[in-house]
C-alpha positions in Angstrom: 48.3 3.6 88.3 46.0 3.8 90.6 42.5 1.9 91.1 40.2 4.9 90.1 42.1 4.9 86.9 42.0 1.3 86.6 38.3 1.2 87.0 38.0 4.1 84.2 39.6 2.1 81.9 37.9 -1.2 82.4 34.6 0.6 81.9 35.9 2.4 78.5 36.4 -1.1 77.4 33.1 -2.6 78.6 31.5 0.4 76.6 33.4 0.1 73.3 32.5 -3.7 73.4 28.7 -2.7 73.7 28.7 -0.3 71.2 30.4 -2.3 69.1 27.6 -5.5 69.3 25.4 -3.4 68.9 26.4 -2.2 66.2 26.4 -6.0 64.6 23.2 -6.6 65.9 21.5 -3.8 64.1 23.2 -5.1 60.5 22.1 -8.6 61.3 18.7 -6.7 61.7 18.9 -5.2 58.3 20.1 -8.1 56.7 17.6 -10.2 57.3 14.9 -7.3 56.7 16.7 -6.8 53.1 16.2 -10.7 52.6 13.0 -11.6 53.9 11.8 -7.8 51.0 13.1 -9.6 48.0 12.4 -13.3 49.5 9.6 -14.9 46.9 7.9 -18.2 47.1 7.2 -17.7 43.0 8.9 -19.7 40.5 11.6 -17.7 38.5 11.3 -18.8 34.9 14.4 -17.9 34.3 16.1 -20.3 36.4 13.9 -23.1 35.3 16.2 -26.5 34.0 15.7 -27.3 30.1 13.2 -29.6 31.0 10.4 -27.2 32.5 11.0 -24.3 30.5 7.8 -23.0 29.1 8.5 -22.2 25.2 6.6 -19.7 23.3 4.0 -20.7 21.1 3.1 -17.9 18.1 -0.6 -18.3 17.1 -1.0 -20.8 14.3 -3.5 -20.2 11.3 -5.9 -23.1 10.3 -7.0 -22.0 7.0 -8.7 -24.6 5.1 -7.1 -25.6 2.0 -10.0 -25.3 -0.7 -9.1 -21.6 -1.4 -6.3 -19.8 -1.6 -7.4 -17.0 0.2 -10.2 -16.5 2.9 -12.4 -13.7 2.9 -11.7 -11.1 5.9 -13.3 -11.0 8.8 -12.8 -7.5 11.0 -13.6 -9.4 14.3 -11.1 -8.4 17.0 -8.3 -11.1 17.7 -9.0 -13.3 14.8 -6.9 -13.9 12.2 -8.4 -12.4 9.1 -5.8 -13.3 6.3 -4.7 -16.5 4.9 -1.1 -17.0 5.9 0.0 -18.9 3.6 -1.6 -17.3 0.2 0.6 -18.0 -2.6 2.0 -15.3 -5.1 -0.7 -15.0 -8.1 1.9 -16.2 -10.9 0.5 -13.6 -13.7 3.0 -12.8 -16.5 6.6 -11.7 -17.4 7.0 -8.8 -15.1 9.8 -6.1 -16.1 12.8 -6.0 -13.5 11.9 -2.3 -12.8 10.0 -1.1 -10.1 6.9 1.2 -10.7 6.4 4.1 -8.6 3.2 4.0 -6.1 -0.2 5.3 -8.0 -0.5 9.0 -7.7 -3.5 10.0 -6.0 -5.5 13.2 -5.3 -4.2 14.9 -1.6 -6.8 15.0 0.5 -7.7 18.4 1.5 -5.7 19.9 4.6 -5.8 23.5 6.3 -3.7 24.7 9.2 -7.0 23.4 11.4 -6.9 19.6 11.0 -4.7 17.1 11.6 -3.4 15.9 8.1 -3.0 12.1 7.7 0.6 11.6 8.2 0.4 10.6 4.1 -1.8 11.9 1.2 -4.8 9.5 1.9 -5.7 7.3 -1.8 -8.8 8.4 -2.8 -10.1 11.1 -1.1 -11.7 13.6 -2.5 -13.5 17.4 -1.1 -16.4 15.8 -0.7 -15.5 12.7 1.3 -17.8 12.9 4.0 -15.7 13.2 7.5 -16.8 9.8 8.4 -15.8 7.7 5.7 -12.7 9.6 5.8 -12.1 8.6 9.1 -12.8 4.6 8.4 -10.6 4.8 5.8 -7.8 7.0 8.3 -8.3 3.8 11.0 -9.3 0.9 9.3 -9.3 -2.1 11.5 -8.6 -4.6 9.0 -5.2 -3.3 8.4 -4.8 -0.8 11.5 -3.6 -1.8 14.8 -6.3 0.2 16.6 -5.5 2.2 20.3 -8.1 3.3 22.2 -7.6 6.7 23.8 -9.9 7.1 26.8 -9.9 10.6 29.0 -12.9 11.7 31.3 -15.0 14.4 29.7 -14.8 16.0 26.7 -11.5 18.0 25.1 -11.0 20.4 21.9 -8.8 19.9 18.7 -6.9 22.8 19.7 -5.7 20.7 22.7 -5.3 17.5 21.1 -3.7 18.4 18.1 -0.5 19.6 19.0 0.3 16.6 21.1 -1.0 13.8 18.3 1.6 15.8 15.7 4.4 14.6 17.7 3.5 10.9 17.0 3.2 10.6 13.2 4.7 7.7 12.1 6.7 4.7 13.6 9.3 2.9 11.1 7.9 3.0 7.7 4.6 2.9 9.2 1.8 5.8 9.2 0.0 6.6 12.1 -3.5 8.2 12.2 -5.6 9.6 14.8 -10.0 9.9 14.9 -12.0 11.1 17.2 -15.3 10.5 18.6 -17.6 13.8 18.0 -20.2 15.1 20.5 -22.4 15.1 17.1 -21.5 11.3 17.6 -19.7 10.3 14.7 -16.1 9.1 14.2 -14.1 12.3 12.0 -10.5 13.4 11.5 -9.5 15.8 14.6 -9.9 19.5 13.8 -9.5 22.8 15.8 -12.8 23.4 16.8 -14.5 19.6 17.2 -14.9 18.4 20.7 -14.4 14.6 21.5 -15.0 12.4 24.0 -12.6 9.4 23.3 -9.8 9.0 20.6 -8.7 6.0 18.5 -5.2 6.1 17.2 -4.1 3.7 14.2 -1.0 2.0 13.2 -0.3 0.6 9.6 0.5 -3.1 10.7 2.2 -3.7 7.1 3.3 -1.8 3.9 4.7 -3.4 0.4 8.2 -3.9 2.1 7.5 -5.0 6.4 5.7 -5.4 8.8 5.3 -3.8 12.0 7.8 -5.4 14.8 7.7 -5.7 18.1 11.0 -2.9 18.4 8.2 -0.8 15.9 5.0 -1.3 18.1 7.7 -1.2 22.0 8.7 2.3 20.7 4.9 3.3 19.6 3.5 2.5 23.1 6.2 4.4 24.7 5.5 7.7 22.2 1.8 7.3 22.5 2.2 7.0 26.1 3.5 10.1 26.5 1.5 11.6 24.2 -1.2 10.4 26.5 -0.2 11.6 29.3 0.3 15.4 27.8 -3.5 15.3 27.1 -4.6 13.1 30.1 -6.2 10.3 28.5 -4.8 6.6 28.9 -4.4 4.5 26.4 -5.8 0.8 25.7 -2.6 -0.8 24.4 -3.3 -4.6 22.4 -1.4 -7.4 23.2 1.9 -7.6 21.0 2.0 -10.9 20.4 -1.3 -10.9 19.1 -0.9 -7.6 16.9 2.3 -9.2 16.2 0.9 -11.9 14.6 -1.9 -9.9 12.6 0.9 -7.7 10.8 2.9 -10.7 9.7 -0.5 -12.3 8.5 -1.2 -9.0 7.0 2.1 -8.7 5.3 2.0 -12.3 3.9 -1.0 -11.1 2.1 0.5 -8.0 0.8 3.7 -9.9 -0.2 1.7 -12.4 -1.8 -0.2 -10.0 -3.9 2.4 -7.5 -5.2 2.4 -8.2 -8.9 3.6 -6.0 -11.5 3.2 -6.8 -15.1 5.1 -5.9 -17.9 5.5 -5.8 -21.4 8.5 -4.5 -23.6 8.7 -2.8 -27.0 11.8 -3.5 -28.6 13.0 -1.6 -31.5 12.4 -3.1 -35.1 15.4 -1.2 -36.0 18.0 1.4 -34.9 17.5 2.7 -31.1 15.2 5.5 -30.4 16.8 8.6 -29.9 15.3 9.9 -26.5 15.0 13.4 -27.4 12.3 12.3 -30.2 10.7 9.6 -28.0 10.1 11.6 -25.5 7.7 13.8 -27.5 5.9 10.3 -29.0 5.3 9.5 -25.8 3.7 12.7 -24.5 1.4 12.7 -28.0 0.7 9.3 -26.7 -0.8 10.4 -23.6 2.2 10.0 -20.9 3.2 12.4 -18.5 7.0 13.1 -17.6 8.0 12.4 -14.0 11.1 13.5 -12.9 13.0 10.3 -12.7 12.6 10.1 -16.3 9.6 7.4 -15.9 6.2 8.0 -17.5 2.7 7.5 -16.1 0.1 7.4 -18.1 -3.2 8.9 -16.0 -6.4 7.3 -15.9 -8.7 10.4 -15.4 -9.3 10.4 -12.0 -5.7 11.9 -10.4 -4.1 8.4 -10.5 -2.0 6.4 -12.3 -3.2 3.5 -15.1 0.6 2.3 -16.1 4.2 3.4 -15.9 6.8 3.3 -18.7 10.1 3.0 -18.1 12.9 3.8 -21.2 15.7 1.6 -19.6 18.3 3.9 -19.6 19.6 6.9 -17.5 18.3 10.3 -17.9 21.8 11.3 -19.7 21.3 8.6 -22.3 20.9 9.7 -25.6 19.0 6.6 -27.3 17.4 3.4 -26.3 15.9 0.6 -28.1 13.8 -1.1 -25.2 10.6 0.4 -23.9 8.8 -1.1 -20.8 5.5 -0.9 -19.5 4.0 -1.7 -16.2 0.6 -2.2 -14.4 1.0 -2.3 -10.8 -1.7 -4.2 -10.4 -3.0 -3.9 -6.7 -3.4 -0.6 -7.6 -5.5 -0.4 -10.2 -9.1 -1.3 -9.7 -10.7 -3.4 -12.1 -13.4 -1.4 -13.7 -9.9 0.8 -14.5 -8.9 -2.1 -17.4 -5.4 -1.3 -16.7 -4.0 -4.3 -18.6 -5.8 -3.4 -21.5 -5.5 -0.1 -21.5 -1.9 -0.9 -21.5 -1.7 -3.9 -23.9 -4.0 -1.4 -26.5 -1.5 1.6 -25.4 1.5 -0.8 -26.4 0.1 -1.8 -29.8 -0.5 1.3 -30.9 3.2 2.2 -30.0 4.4 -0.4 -31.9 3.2 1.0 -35.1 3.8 4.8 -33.7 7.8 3.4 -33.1 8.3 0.9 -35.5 8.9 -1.7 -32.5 7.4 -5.5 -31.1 6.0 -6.3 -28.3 7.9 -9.1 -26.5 8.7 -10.1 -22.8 11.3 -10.2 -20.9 13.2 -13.5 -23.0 13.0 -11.6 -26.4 10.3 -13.7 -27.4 7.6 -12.0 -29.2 4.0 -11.7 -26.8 1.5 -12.9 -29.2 -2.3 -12.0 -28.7 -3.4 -16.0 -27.2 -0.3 -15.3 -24.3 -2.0 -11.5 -23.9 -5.9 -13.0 -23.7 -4.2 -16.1 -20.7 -2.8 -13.1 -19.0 -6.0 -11.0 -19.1 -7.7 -14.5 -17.3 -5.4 -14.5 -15.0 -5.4 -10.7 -13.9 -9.4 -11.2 -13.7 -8.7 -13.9 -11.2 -6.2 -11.9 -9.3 -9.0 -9.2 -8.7 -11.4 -11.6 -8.0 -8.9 -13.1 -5.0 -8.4 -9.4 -3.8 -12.3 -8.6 -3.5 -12.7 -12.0 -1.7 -9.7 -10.9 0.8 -12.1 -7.7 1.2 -8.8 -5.7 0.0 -9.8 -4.9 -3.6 -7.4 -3.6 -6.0 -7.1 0.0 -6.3 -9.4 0.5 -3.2 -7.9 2.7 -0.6 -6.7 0.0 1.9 -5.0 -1.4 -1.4 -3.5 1.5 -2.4 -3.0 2.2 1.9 -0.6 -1.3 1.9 0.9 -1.4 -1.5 3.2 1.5 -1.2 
């Protein structure tokens, strides 16, 4: 071999060997780019010892203890329920469950935006206002703001808001602000300027959860974004701890009250109740329960025959008031303990509760008391019985 080819070879291997530390000169580089990016001076609380971890502390209620129930304030951020109101002890209630109050639908065309379920008590002539304080009401509402720049049509808006009706059990309704400059349910046709959306933060069975309200602030965020407005989303663990006051309350006032007739002699047959109870005022639902109306489109009492719809006789009747959603000046218990005496003679039967023993008229008169003082708790707790946010949460 000679010494040109010597000298080629020795300068191959000086050039491999530069290549290839440069090659581990450019990855220590990156390295130590990649670590100084993610290097923080911040404390991780993750990685915190047992000792200095920072615990979560829900908001507690100080609610003093002279009444059972504080009257609601609408303030944002305070508390407006008491959480620990006990459950009004009223009477023997029947072991079935009455269906919710019927009420009259609100009126809907293929131009608005229909509540996402029949709103209780509206009427034709509810003003568009009121109807939209009682569509986002922010004693029971968790209230979104909806802010865009300008002004947009119904016809835009609605389409998007149908999309987002409901999260869980829990109904969501939309206002907006009019250029006349009042609050109103959206329509094709109205122009707004902002938008409010609502969620129910309770119902007769939960409340609204943070995997509820995470999966509402992603929809509404999207449905946000399709119209170009952004949305002012509440703190969860403060609207957190407003549905589980809210729901304490409801929980705390879901009475039902019942009284049975039982038959003096043999069972009723149901094919000849049936018509005694419809000359008695009842109508017939279709899972064989009976309401009795109170004039106005809803419902005064239900009565239940304690069988199944192929049953052939019974010889136990029971009524029930649901009473959060009845309003006082309704007399619902009376109209019910009158409706019961008057079926005792009409059925040969006696009224008695649920123990078989006979419901005389001094343990009817303590009851009445007590109902009264049930209301009175409700108005005080600016939720009054057989009002719409009533009949909104006791469903």
């Amino acid at each position: 071999m000679t010494d040109f080819q010597m000298s080629l070879i020795a300068a191959a291997g000086v050039f491999v060997a530069g290549v290839f530390s440069y090659n581990k000169w450019q990855e220590y580089k990156a390295r130590k780019s990649v670590e100084r990016a993610f290097a923080s001076d911040h404390d991780d609380v993750l990685m915190r010892s047992d000792e200095s971890a920072v615990e979560r502390q829900e908001p507690v209620l100080d609610i003093g203890a002279e009444s059972s129930l504080a009257p609601l304030d609408v303030e944002p951020g305070e508390s407006k329920l008491d959480a620990a109101a006990p459950a009004p002890d009223l009477a023997p209630a029947a072991p079935a469950q009455p269906a919710p109050p019927g009420a009259p639908r609100t009126p809907t065309t293929v131009a608005a935006l229909a509540p996402a379920a029949p709103l209780p008590g509206a009427t034709p002539d509810t003003p568009p206002s009121e109807l939209a304080e009682s569509l986002v009401d922010p004693l029971i509402d968790c209230i979104i703001p909806l802010n865009f720049e300008g002004a947009l049509r119904g016809d835009k808006i609605l389409p998007a808001l149908q999309k987002l009706r409901r999260v869980g059990n829990k109904p969501i309704h939309y206002v907006g602000f009019a250029v006349s400059g009042d609050w109103e349910p959206i329509v094709h046709g109205g122009v707004y300027t902002k938008l409010q959306a609502g969620v129910q933060m309770a119902t007769r069975t939960t409340a609204l959860n943070e995997i509820e309200y995470s999966e509402l602030v992603t929809r509404l965020r999207a449905v946000a974004d399709e119209i170009g407005a952004e949305p002012e989303v509440p703190d969860m663990i403060e609207v957190m701890s407003e549905a589980r006051t809210l729901h304490r309350f409801v929980a705390g006032h879901d009475a039902q009250l019942g009284v049975n007739l039982a038959a003096n002699g043999a069972p009723w047959a149901i094919s000849t109740l049936i018509g005694a109870l419809e000359n008695q005022g009842f109508d017939v639902r279709p899972d064989g329960r009976f309401a009795m109306p109170d004039g106005a489109g809803g419902v005064l009492f239900t009565l239940s025959t304690n069988v199944t719809l192929g049953a052939d006789t019974t010889n136990r009747l029971t009524l029930l008031l649901d009473v959060p959603c009845v309003a006082p000046s309704r007399d619902g218990f009376g109209a019910m303990v009158k409706c019961a005496k008057e079926l005792t003679a009409r059925l040969d039967a006696t009224i008695v509760d649920d123990f078989e023993q006979p419901l005389l008229d001094p343990a009817l008169e303590e009851i009445k008391g007590q109902v009264a003082e049930f209301y009175q708790e409700m108005e005080a707790s600016d939720i009054p019985a057989g009002s719409t946010r009533a009949l909104r949460l006791f469903v």
